[in-house]
Every structure is written in structure tokens, then in C-alpha cells.
C-alpha positions as CSV (number, residue, x, y, z in Angstrom):
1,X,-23.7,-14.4,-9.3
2,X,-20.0,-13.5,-8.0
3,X,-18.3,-10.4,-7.3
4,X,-21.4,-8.2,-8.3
5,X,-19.9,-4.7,-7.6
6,X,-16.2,-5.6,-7.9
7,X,-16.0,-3.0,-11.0
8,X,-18.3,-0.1,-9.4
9,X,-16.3,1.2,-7.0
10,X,-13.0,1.6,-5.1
11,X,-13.0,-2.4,-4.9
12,X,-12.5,-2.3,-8.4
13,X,-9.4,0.2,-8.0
14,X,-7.3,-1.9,-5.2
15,X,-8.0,-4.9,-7.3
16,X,-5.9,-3.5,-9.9
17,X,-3.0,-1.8,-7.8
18,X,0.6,-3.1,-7.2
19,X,-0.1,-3.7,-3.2
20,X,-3.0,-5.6,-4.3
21,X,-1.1,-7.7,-6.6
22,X,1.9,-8.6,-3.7
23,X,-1.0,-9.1,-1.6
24,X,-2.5,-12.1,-3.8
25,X,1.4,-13.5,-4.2
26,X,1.6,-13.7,-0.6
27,X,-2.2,-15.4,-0.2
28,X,-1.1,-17.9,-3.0
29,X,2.0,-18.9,-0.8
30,X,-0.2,-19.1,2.6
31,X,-2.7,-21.7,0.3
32,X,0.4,-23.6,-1.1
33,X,1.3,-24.1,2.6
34,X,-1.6,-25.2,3.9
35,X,-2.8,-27.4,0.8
36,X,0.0,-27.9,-1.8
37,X,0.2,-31.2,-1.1
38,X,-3.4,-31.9,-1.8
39,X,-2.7,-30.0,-5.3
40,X,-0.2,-31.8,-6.1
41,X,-1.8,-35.1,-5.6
42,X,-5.3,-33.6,-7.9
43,X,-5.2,-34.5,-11.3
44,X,-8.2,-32.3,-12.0
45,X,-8.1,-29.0,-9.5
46,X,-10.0,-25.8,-9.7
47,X,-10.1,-21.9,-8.0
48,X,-13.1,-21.0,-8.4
49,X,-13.7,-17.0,-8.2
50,X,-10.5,-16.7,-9.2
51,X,-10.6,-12.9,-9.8
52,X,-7.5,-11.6,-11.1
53,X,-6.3,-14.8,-12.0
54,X,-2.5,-14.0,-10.2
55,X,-2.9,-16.4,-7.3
56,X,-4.1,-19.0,-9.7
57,X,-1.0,-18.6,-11.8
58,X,1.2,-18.5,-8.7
59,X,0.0,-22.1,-7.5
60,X,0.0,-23.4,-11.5
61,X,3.7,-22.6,-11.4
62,X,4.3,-24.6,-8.0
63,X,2.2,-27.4,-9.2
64,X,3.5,-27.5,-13.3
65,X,0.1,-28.3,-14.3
66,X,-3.1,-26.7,-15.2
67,X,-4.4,-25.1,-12.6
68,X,-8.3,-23.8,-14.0
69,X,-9.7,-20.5,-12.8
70,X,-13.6,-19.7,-13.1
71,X,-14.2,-16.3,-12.6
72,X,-17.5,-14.2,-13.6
73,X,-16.0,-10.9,-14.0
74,X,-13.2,-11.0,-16.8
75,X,-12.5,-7.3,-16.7
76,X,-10.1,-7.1,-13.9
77,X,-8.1,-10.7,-14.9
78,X,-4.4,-9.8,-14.7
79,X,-3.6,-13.7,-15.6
80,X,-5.7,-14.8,-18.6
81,X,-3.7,-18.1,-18.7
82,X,-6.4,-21.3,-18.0
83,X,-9.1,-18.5,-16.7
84,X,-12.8,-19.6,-17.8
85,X,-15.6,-16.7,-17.7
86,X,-18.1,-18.8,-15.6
87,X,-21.0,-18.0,-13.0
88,X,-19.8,-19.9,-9.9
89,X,-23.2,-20.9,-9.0
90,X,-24.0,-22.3,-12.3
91,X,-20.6,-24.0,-13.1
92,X,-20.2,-25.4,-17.0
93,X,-19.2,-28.5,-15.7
94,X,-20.3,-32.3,-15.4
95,X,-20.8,-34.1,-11.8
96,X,-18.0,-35.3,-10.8
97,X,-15.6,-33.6,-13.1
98,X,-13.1,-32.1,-10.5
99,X,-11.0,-33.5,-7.7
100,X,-9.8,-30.9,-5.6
101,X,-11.3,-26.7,-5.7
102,X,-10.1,-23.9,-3.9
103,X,-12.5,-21.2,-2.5
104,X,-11.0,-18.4,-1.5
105,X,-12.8,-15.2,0.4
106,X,-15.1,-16.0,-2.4
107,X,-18.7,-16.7,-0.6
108,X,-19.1,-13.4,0.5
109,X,-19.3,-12.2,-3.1
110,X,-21.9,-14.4,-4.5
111,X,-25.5,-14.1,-4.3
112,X,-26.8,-17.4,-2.8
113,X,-23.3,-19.5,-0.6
114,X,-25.9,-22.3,-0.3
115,X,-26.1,-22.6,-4.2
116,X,-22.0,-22.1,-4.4
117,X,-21.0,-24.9,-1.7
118,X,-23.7,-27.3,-3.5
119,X,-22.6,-26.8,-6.7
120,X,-18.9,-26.9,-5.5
121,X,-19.9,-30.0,-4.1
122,X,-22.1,-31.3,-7.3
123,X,-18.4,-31.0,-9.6
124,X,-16.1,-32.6,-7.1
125,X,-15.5,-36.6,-7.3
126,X,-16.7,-38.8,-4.1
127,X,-13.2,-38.5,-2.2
128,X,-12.8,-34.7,-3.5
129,X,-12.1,-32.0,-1.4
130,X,-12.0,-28.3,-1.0
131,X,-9.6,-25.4,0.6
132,X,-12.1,-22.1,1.9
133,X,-11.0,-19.6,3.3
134,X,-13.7,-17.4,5.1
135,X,-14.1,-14.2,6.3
136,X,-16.2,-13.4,9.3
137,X,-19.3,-11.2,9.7
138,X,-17.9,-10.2,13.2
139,X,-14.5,-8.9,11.9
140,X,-13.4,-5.7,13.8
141,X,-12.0,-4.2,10.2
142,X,-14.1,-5.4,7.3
143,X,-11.3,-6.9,4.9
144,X,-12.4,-5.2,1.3
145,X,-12.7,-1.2,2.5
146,X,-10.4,-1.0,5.6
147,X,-13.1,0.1,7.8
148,X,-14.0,-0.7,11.0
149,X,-17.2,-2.2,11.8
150,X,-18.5,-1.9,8.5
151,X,-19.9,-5.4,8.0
152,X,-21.6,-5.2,11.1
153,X,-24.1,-2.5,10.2
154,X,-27.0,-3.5,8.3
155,X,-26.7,-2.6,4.1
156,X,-28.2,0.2,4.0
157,X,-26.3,1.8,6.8
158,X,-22.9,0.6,5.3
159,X,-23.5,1.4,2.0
160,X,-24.0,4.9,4.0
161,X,-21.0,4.8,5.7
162,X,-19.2,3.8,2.6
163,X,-20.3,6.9,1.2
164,X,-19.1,9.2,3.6
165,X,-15.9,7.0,3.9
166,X,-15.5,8.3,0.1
167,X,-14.3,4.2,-0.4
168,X,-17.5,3.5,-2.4
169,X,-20.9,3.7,-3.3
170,X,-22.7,0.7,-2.0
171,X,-22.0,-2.6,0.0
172,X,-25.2,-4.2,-1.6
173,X,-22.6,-7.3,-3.5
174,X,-20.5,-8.3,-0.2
175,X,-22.6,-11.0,2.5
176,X,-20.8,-12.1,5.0
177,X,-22.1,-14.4,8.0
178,X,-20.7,-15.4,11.4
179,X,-19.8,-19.4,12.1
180,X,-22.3,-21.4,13.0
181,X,-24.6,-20.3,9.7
182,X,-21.9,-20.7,7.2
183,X,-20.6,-23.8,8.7
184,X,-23.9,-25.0,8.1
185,X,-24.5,-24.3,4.6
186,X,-21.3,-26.9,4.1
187,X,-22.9,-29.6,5.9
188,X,-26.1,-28.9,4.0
189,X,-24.3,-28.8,1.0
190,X,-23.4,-32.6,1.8
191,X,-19.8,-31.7,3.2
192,X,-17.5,-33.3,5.9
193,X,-16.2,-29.8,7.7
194,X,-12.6,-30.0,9.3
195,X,-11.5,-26.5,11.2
196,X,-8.1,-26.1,10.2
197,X,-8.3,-22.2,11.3
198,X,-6.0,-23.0,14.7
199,X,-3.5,-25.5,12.8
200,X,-3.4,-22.6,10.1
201,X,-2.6,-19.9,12.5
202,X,0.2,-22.1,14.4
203,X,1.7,-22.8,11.1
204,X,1.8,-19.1,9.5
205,X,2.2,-16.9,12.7
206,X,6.0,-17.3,12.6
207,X,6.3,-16.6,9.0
208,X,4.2,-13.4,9.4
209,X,4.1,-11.5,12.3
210,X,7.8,-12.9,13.9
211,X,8.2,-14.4,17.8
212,X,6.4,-12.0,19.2
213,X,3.1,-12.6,17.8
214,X,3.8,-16.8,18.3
215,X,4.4,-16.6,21.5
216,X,2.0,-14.6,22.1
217,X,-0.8,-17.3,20.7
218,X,1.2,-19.9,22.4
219,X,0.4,-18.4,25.1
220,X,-3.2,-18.4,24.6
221,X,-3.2,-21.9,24.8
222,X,-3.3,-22.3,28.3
223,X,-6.7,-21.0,28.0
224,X,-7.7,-24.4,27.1
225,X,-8.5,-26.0,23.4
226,X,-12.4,-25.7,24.1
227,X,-11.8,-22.2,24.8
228,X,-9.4,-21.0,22.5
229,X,-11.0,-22.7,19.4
230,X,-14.4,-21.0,21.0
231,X,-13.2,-18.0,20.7
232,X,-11.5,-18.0,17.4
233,X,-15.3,-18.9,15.8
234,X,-16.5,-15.5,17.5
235,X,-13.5,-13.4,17.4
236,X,-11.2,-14.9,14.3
237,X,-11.6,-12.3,11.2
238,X,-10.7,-14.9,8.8
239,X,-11.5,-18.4,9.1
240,X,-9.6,-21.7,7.3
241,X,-11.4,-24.7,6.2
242,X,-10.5,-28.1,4.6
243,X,-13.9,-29.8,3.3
244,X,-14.3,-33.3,2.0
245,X,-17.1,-34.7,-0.5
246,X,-17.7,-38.3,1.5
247,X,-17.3,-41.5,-0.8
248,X,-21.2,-42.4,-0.5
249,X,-23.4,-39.5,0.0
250,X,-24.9,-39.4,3.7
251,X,-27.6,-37.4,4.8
252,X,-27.0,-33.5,4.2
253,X,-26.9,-32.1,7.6
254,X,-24.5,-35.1,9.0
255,X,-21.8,-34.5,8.1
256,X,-19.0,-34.7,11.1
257,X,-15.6,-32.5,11.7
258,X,-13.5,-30.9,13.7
259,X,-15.3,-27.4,14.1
């Protein structure tokens, strides 16, 4: 099940707010840079967990076709246009049926991110592919609340700090897991992984954070590839994926890539 707490707290405020909605606009552009041009060759794409539905219905527009959301939790769509109510785990959907699916920050809100990537992988054709976007266990400020550490500390504890933060009432819906274990439950899944996180940060630096910041990660080059990609899987708060569903099905755990 996705997003299980989306509605109960604070979450379920920022969802709704103008900042949050600019926010999505601006994720929708980084995804139509990255992947656009695998969208625009699908003939049957998908976001799954598309939450409020407005970064779906940015990308639609770029595209001019249908653009499907699935999303589990209808109450805080903003963007009803081509939005299905559907678990992500349990997708209404033949084998096969899709081409191309975009994942965005959305395994850390389902229940079971072994179940999600297989059944992501169970509705895409042979030759199909997938945009993720992942956030990282490790990730200094924890992405949803704005605090630090917060994903770090064992449930119990954060839904503690979350109540003295005053930003919520329990962090029981949000998993997130560090590199190596969720880059496994893709391969498991049956997936071809390709690390596009150092690609992505070369190509959206500029646009983001100005000269500065680029030269600054040009600079960290000269630590060498090994090292820098090494420690973008420890230290990166967000990580970028491309996956691919192989033309004949190999064995599970196989699967070859650039990470």
C-alpha cells in the first residue's frame, strides 16, 4: 500500500500548499530533462504514485498525449485529468501492458519496494524501461519533514522526534534504505540498473544552484570516477536511476549496470 500516512499529518498539509505545488512543476521539468525523450518515444507510459497528479499533468502537456497516473490516495489529487485510484503493488493492469513508468520518491511510501519494482516490472513490455528517483536512508535532512537526521533514528524514536518537532505524529508510513539494499531489490525484481545519479547532477547543477555550485562538483572530479561515484551512493540524498526490463528474462539477481 502507498503513501499510508500522507493524510494524517503535516505531510498531508505541504502536499496541498502553493510551495509544494512550484516544487512538483520544477521536479516535472528535472524528469522531462533527464527522460523526455524516452516519453516521447512510449506509446503506453505511466507515473505511478502520482500523488497530486500536477507533475503528471506537467509532463502530459510536454508530451500531448496521455500520460496515466495511479495513485492510492485520491484525496490530495490537485490534477484529476488521466489519474486512476490504484494500489501500486497490486496494479489493475495486464503483463506487459506499459512501455515506459516513472517512479518518483515513491518507494519509500509503499509497504513492500520488493513487491512495487516486481510489479513495475510485471506491466512493462520486454524492452520497457523505468525513471526512479530515490531518496537515501543516509540523507543529512530527511526530505518530507525538514529535519535533520530523522530517517536515521529507528521508528519509534522518529515518530518521537516528530512529535516534539510538532511536524507530525508518526513516521510509521515512510521506509527508506541506503544503496546497496535498494539497488538490489531492482535486480531481484529482474531489472537491468544504470546509475544515472552523476550524469544527472552534471546536467542540472547549472540550472539550479549557478557556477558556483558546478564548479564546485567539477572540481570533485579530480577525486577520481571510482571515488566520486563511491561516495555519491553513501553521501548523495537523492539518488537517479534509469532501469530497463531485458528482452528475454535472465536470472533475477544478474542483472548488469552502471552502479
Amino acid at each position: 500500500m502507498v503513501r499510508e500516512h500522507a493524510t494524517a499529518d503535516r505531510y498531508g498539509e505541504l502536499v496541498t500548499s502553493l510551495a509544494s505545488r512550484r516544487a512538483r512543476v520544477a521536479k516535472a521539468e528535472v524528469i522531462w530533462h533527464l527522460c523526455g525523450d524516452r516519453l516521447l518515444r512510449a506509446n503506453r507510459p505511466a507515473d505511478l504514485g502520482a500523488g497530486t497528479g500536477i507533475m503528471r499533468a506537467v509532463l502530459e502537456d510536454k508530451m500531448g498525449k496521455p500520460l496515466y497516473g495511479f495513485e492510492i490516495d485520491t484525496s490530495f489529487v490537485e490534477e484529476p485529468k488521466h489519474m486512476v485510484g490504484a494500489d501500486v503493488e497490486r496494479l489493475p493492469l495486464a503483463d506487459g501492458a506499459l512501455d515506459f513508468v516513472i517512479m518518483n520518491h515513491l518507494y519509500e511510501h509503499v509497504s513492500h519496494p520488493d513487491v512495487l519494482f516486481r510489479e513495475a516490472f510485471r506491466v512493462l513490455a520486454p524492452g520497457g524501461g523505468a525513471y526512479v528517483t530515490a531518496g537515501s536512508r543516509l540523507a543529512v535532512i530527511e526530505p518530507h519533514y525538514r529535519l535533520p537526521f530523522l530517517s536515521w533514528l529507528p521508528r519509534p524514536v522518529a515518530s518521537a522526534y516528530l512529535r516534539l518537532s510538532g511536524r507530525g505524529d508518526s513516521y510509521e508510513g515512510i521506509r527508506f534504505l541506503t544503496y546497496r539494499p535498494l539497488t538490489d531489490l531492482m535486480r531481484k525484481a529482474g531489472f537491468v540498473v544504470h546509475d544515472i545519479t552523476e550524469r544527472a547532477i552534471d546536467e542540472l547543477l547549472d540550472r539550479t544552484r549557478g557556477r558556483s555550485w558546478t564548479a564546485a562538483w567539477a572540481a570533485a572530479g579530480s577525486l577520481g570516477d571510482d571515488t566520486r561515484a563511491g561516495l555519491l551512493r553513501l553521501a548523495s540524498p537523492q539518488w537517479f536511476f534509469m532501469l530497463e526490463k531485458p528482452l528475454t528474462r535472465t536470472s533475477d539477481a544478474t542483472g548488469s549496470g552502471d552502479d
